[in-house]
C-alpha positions in Angstrom: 35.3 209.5 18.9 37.0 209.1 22.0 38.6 212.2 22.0 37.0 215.5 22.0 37.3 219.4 22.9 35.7 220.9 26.0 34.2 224.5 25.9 37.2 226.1 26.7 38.9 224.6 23.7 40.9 222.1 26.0 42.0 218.7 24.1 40.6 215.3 26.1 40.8 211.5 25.4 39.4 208.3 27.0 40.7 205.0 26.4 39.0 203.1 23.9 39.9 199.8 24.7 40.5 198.3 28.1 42.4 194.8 29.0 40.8 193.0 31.8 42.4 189.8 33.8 43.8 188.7 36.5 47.6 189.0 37.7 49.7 185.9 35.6 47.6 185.4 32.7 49.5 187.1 30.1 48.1 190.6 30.1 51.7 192.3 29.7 52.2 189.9 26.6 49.1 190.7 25.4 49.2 194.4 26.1 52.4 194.8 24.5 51.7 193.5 21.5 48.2 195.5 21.0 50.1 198.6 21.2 52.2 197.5 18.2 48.8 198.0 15.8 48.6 201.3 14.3 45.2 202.2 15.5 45.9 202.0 19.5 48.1 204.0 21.2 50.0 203.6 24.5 49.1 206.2 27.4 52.2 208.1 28.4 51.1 206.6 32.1 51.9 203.1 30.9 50.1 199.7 30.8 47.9 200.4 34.1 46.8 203.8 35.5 43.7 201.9 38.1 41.6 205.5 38.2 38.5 203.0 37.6 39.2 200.4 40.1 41.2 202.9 42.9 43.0 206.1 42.1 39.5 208.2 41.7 38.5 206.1 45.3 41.7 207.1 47.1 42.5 203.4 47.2 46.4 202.4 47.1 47.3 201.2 43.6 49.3 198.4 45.0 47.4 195.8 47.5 50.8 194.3 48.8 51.6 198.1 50.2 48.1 199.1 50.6 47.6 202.3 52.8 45.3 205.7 51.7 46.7 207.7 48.4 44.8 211.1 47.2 42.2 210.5 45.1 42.2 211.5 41.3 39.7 214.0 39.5 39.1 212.9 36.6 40.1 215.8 34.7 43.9 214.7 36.3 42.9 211.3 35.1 42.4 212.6 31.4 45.7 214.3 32.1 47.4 211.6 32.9 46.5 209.4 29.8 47.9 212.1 27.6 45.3 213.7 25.4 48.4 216.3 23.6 50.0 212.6 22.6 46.3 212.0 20.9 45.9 215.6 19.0 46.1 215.3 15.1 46.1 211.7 15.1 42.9 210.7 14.0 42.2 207.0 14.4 44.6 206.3 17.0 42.3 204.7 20.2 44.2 204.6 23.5 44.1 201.1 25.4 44.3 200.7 29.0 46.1 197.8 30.0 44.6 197.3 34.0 43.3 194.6 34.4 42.3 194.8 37.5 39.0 196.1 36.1 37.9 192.4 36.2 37.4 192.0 39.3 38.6 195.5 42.3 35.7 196.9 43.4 38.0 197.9 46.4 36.4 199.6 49.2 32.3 199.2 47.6 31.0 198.0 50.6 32.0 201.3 53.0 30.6 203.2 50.1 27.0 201.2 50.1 26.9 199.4 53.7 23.1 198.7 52.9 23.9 196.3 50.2 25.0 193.0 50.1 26.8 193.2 47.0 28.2 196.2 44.7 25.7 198.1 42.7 27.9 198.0 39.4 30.4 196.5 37.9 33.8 198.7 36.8 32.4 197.8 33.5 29.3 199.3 33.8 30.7 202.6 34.9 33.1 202.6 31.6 29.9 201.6 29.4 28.2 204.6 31.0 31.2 207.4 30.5 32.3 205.6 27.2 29.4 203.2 25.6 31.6 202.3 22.3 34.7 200.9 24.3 35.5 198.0 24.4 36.9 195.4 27.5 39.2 192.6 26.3 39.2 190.0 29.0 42.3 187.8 29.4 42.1 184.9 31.9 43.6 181.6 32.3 43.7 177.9 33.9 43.5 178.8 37.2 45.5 176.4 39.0 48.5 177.8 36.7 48.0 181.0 37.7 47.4 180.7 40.8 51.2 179.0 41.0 52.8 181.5 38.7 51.0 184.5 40.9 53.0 182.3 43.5 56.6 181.6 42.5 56.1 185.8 41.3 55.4 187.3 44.6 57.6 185.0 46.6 60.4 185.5 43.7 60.6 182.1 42.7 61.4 180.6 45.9 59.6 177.1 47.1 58.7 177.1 50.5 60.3 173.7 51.5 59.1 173.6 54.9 55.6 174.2 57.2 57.4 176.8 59.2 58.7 178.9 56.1 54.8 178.5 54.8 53.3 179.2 58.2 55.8 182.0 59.1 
């Protein structure tokens, strides 16, 4: 199970499924239809909550706005996904829709300046808190996503010019 009482008799859940990808290849879609099945349920935090890839490192959930935000405890993370919501309903899994678990290892290299790459994967440190859960990963062409991440953050406007591009 991936919900359990502590010793004081408090009520805690982990996701049971998590939704990897990159930004533009359907993750929304997909996410919002997964919650639809009886067995999953959505986190009262919505679609992406990012304690794995930055909230419990301090790291800014958005990397357009970046800047320093107060890390998260995981007991306020286990808040946050709503354990009450989960209480009584057994077989209802909670899904975590961020999929920035694919690929933010945000900050790894301050953390381990000795190594040349990151010493684990966000996956590994799920599969060691929650072994059973499972990572659906969602990618796509990625050319196409690369221009629908574009028209997105520039809100559909085509640069039409070299100075509006180098600007």
């Amino acid at each position: 199970s991936f919900c359990w009482y502590d010793d004081g008799r408090k009520f805690w859940c982990l996701p049971k499924v998590y939704l990897a990808g990159m930004p533009k290849c359907g993750s929304t879609d997909l996410y919002s239809k997964l919650i639809w099945h009886p067995d999953l349920a959505k986190p009262p935090c919505g679609k992406e909550n990012h304690f794995w890839t930055r909230s419990r490192l301090g790291k800014s959930t958005n990397h357009l706005k970046g800047g320093e935000v107060k890390k998260q405890s995981f007991d306020s993370f286990l808040k946050q996904i709503g354990p009450a919501n989960m209480e009584g309903q057994t077989g209802s899994l909670l899904i975590d829709g961020t999929q920035s678990l694919l690929w933010d290892l945000l900050g790894w290299e301050a953390r381990y300046p000795q190594s040349s790459k990151p010493p684990y994967s966000n996956a590994e440190l799920i599969h060691l808190v929650a072994p059973m859960s499972k990572i659906i990963v969602i990618i796509r062409d990625p050319v196409e996503r690369l221009y629908s991440d574009y028209l997105y953050f520039n809100g559909g406007r085509l640069w039409t010019s070299r100075e509006q591009v180098c600007s």
